[in-house]
N, C-alpha and C positions, 0 to 999 in steps of 0.2 A: 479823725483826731490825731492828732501828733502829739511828744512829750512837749512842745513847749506851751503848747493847748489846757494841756493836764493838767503841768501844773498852776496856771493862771486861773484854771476852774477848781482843784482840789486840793491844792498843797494843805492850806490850813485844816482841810477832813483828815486826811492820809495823816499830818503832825499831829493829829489828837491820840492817836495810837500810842500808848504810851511803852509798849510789850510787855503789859503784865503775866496773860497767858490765861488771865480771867478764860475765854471763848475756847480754849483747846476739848475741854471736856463736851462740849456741843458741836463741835465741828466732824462730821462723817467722816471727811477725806483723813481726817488728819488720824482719827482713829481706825480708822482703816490703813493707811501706808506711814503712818509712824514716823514722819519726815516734817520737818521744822519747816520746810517749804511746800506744804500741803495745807499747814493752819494759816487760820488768818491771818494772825500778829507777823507771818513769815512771809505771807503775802502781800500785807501791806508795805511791812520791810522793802521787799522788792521795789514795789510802786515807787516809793518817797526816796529809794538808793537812784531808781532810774530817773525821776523828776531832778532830783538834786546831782545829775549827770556823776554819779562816783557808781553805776551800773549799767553798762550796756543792755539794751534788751535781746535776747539771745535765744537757741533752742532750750537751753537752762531753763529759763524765765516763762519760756511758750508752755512748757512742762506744769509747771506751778499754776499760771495762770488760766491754763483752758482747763483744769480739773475741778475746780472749781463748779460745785453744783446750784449755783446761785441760789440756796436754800434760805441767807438771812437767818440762818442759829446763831452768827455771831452776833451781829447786831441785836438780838434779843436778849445776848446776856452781858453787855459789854455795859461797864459802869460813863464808858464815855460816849455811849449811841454812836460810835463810830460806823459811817454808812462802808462796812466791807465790800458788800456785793457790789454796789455801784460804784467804788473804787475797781475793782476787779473790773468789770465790765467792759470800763472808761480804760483800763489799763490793755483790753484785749485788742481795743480800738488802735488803739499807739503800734500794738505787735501787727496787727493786720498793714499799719501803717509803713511799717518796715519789711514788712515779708517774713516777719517770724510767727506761723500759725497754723494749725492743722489743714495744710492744704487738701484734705476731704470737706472742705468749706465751700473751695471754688466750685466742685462736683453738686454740692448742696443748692448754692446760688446759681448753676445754670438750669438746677431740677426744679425748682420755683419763676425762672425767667418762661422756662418752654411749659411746663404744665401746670403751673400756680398750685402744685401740691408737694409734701418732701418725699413721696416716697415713687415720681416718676409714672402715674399709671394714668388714661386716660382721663381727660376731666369727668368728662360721663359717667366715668363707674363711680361716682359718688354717691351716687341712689344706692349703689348694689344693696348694702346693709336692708332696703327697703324687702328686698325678698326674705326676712325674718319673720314678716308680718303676715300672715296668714288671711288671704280671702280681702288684701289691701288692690284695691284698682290701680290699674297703672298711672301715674300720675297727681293720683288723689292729694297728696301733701306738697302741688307744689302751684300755688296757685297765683292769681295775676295781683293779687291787691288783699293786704293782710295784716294788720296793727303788730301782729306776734309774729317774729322770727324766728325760728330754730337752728343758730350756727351751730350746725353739726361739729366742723374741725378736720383738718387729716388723719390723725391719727384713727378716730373712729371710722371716718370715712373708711380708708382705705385696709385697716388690720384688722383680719379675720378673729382675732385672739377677743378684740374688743366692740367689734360692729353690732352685740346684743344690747350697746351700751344707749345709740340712740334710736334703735328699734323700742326698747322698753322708753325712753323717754315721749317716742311718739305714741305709745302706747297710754303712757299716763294723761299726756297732754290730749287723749281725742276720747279718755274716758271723761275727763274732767268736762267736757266741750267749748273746747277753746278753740278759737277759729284761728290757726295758726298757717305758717310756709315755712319752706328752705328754700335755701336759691339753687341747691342741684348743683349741676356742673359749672353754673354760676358764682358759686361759694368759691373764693379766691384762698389762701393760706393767710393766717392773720398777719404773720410778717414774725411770731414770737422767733422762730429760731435763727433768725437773722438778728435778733439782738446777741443770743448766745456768740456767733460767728465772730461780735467785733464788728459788724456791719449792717447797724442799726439804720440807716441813709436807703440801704435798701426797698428798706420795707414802704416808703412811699407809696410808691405805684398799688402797690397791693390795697393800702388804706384807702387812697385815692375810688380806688375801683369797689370796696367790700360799702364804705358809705353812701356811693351813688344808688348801690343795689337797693340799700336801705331806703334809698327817696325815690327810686323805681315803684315802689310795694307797696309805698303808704308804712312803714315800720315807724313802728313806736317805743314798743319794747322788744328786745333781743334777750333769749334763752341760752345760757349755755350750760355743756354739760363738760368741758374743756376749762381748769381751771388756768390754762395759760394764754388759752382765746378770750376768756376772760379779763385775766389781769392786763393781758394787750392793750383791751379795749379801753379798757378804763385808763391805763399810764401813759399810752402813747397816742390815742384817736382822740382827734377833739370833736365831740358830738354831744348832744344833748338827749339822745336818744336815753330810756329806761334801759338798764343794763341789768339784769340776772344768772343768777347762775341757778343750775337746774335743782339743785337743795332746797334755795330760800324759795323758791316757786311749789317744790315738793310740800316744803312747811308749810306754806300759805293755805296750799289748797286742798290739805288734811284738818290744816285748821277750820277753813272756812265749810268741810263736810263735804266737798264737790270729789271728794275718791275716800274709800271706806277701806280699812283694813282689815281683813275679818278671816283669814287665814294664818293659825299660828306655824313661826319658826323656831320649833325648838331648838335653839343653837344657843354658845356663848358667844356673844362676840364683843368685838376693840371696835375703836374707830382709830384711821391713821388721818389725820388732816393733813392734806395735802400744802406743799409749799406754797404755791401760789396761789390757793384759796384761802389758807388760812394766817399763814405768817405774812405773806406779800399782799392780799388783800381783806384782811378780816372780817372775812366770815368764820366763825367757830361754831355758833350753837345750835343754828339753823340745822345741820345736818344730825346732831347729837337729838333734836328733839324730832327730828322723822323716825330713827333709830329707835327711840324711846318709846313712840307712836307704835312698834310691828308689836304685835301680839304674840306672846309668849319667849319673846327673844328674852336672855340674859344678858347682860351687859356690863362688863366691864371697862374699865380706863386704865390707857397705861400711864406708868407715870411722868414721862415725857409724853406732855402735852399741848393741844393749842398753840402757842407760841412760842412751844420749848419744843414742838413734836421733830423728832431725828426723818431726815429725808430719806426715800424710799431705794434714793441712788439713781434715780430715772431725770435729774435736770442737767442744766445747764450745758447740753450737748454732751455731756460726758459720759453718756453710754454711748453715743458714735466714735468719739474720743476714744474713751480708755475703759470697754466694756469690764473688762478684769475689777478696773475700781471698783464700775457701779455695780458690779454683781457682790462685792463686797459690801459694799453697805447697805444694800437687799437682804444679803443674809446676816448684817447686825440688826435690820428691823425683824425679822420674822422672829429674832433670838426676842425679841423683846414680845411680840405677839405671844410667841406660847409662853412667855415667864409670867405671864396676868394670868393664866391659862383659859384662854381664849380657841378653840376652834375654828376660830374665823375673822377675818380683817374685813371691816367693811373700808370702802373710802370712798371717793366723789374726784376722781381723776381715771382716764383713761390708761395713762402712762405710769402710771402708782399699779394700776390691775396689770398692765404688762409685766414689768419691772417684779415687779414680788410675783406675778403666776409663773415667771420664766423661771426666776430660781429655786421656789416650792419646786418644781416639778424637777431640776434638773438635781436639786440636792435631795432629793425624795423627804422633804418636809411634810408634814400632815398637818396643813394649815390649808380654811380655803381661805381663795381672796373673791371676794364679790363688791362692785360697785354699787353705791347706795340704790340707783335706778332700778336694779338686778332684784334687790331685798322688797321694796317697796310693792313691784309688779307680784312679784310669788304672794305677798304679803295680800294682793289685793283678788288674788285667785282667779 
């Protein structure tokens, strides 16, 4: 997409912008670097200066525009529904257009060309995670013809911090007896972080190849435990397939008796809802009412919520970007965790448990962070 592109698709979104400043107080970035070109209203500015050719787009602009954690706080509190992110997005398109863009992108896009995963490591090692499972056969989970999917994801696949993530979810799903697969080294990257890049066109081939898997296996429904493999699915694939995310399956099938909870957790804890589960694809309660489900958990809410809840600091590429930010607004969420006085952050994203376990640790916080799948499994003894 080029500026003359932009503006023939969004001038009159980007004009509803009025710069009231309504959105500053829910914007991360912005409360974290304190700079008019970090919030939205200054973002959008940008956009509508560069459409209306009275702004070059620049390393300036590259700045502004790739920090952006595509969280959607603004749009959540804007009196004009102004769509920010997807102006942003569509604005990063323009920059990639011209050459102004975190050239760790191109390194990104050739790591997905040669091994269809972001972090470069053999396709095959995407079982590894499977060696969490104890007294599991080789192979067991990955079979020729299966109504249920389990897209694992990169991130869990390959990061050791979070690979307990769909260990326990295969754990719930073969207590419950659901005749399920993965595709293994088969599982392609959904294509989300090439939207981040500016170079959403990419991700083709990737959908192209993750759908046909789907008609390979007989899929029906698809599992995830990935809320941005998720949101992928759902915004950008066009399929007709049953889409879940590993909550509202969690929900279901606590409700319907098929997994028992009978192990208590004494702990307080928050729930953080994850950007793209909750603000970008609305799921909120499903995962509030598994929580609700653990026995003897406490529970608290913080008061940025749902579709007010403050990002973890873990999107929009901008912990590859500008790590400094995202560790900043990592440690405005945990400030918010223990001010409920909370114990412990549950959440339902891989990249929320990184993101906040990286900074607990490194700022020696006394918060844990555990993934809803994490709570459920102890929960189920």
């Amino acid at each position: 997409m080029n500026i003359v592109q932009l503006k023939k698709l969004s001038y009159d979104e980007v004009a509803k912008c009025n710069k009231c400043g309504f959105c500053l107080p829910s914007c991360p970035t912005y409360n974290a670097a304190g700079q008019e070109s970090y919030s939205p209203r200054g973002r959008n500015a940008i956009t509508r200066f560069a459409v209306e050719e009275k702004l070059p787009l620049s390393d300036d602009t590259e700045r502004s525009i790739f920090t952006c954690l595509g969280c959607g706080a603004c749009t959540a509190v804007c009196l004009s529904s102004v769509q920010t992110k997807d102006l942003i997005f569509q604005n990063r398109e323009c920059q990639v257009d011209v050459g102004f863009y975190p050239k760790i992108a191109d390194r990104l896009v050739k790591t997905l060309e040669k091994t269809r995963n972001i972090s470069d490591d053999d396709p095959e090692d995407r079982n590894e995670w499977q060696e969490l499972i104890k007294e599991l056969p080789e192979g067991a989970l990955e079979k020729d013809q299966a109504e249920v999917v389990f897209f694992v994801g990169c991130v869990a696949s390959f990061f050791p911090m979070v690979q307990n993530i769909p260990a326990n979810m295969a754990r719930i799903m073969q207590k419950a007896d659901i005749d399920f697969t993965i595709l293994g080294g088969e599982e392609w990257c959904c294509g989300f972080p090439l939207v981040g890049t500016g170079m959403p066109e990419k991700l083709e081939e990737m959908k192209k190849h993750n759908l046909q898997k789907m008609t390979d296996v007989g899929a029906k429904t698809i599992v995830f435990t990935c809320p941005s493999c998720f949101h992928t699915w759902q915004h950008f694939y066009d399929t007709d397939l049953n889409l879940m995310h590993a909550t509202q399956l969690m929900a279901e099938l606590i409700q319907d008796g098929k997994i028992e909870l009978t192990r208590e957790q004494n702990i307080t804890a928050t729930y953080h809802d994850p950007c793209d589960l909750g603000r970008n694809t609305g799921v909120y309660e499903e995962p509030r009412q598994v929580i609700q489900a653990i026995p003897g958990l406490t529970y608290k809410e913080m008061p940025m919520n749902r579709k007010f809840s403050v990002c973890c600091g873990g999107g929009g590429n901008v912990e590859m970007t500008d790590p400094d930010l995202s560790a900043q607004v990592a440690q405005g969420k945990l400030d918010s965790v223990q001010a409920v006085g909370a114990d412990t952050v549950v959440t339902a994203c891989q990249q929320c448990v990184r993101t906040m376990t990286t900074r607990a640790k490194r700022g020696k916080i006394d918060v844990q962070v555990k993934d809803l799948t994490e709570l459920v499994v102890e929960a189920m003894g």
